[in-house]
C-alpha positions in Angstrom: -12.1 -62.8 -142.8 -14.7 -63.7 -145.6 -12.1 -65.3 -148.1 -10.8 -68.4 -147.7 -7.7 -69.2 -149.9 -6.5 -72.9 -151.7 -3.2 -73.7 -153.3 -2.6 -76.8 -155.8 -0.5 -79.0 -157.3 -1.9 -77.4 -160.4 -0.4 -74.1 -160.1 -2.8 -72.2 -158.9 -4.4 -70.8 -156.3 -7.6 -69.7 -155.8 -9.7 -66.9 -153.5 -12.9 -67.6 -152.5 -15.4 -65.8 -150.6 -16.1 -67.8 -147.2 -19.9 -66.9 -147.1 -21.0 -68.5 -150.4 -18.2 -70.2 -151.6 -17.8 -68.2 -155.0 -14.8 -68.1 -156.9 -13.4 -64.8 -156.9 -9.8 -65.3 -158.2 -7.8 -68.2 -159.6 -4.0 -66.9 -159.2 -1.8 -68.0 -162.3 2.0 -67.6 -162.4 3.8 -70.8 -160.7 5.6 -73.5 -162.7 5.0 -76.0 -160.3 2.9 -76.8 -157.0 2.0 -74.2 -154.8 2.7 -75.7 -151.3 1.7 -72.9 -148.7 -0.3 -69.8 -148.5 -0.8 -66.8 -146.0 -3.1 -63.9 -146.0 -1.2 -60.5 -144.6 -2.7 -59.4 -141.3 -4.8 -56.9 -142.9 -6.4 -59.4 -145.5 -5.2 -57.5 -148.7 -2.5 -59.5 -149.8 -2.4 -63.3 -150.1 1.6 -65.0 -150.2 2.2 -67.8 -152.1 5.4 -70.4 -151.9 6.1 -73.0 -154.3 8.0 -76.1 -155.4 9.5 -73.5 -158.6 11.5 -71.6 -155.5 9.7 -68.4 -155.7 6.9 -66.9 -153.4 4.7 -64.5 -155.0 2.4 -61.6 -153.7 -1.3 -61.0 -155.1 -3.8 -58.2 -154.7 -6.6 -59.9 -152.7 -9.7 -57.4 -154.4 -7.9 -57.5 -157.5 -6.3 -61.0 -157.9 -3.1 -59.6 -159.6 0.2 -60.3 -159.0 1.7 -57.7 -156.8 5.7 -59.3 -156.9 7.5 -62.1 -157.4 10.5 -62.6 -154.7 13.1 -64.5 -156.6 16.6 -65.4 -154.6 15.9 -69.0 -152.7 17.9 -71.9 -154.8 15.0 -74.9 -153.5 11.8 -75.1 -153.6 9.7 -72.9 -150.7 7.9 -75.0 -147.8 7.1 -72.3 -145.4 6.0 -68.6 -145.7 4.4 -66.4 -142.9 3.8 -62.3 -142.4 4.7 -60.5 -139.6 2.1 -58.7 -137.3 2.3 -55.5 -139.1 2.0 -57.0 -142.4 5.3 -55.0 -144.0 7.8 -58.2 -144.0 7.3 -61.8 -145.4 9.6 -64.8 -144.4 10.1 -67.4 -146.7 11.8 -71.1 -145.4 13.0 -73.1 -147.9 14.9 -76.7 -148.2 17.8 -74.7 -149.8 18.6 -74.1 -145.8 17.7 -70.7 -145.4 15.0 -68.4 -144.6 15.1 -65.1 -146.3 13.2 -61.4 -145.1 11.4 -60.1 -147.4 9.7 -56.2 -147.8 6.2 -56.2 -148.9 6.4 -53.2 -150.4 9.2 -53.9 -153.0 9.4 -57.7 -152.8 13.0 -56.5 -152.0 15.2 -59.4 -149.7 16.3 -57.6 -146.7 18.5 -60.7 -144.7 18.8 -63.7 -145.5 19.1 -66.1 -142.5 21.2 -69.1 -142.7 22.5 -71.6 -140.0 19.9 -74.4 -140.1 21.3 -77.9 -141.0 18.2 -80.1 -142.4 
């Protein structure tokens, strides 16, 4: 893709076009670190997960927030999309990893059974 995206320990993260290295969007909502990041397959939405136990999705062109998905109880380590682009996983050190709908920001399962 042409944009390149970068979380902080600031709260923010930031889009950038790849090509020139411009600034396009700095993404503000977090209370605490943002500790990982994934574009959706199609490059329209960016995820974000951080240390405040929420992920949250942005417009990519618009660099808006899109949703917050609220329900994990410990701070978010891991997020990914799936190959479609319509589900988000989030992994968190509160033991579970929840199934999210892009769409809604709706929690669909919410997979538990991992010890540490």
């Amino acid at each position: 893709g042409d944009k390149i995206v970068t979380g902080s320990f600031d709260k923010t993260a930031k889009l950038w076009d790849s090509e020139t290295g411009q600034l396009l969007h700095t993404l503000r909502g977090h209370t605490t670190e943002i500790v990982c990041l994934a574009f959706d397959p199609h490059g329209a939405v960016v995820a974000t997960g951080s240390m405040d136990s929420t992920a949250k999705l942005w417009s990519v062109a618009e660099g808006t927030e899109l949703c917050s998905l609220n329900g994990h109880t410990a701070e978010i380590v891991s997020l990914n999309f799936n190959n479609t682009g319509d589900k988000i996983i989030t992994g968190s050190f509160d033991h579970t990893t929840k199934v999210w709908a892009v769409d809604t920001g709706l929690c669909l399962h919410t997979l538990a059974g991992h010890r540490g």
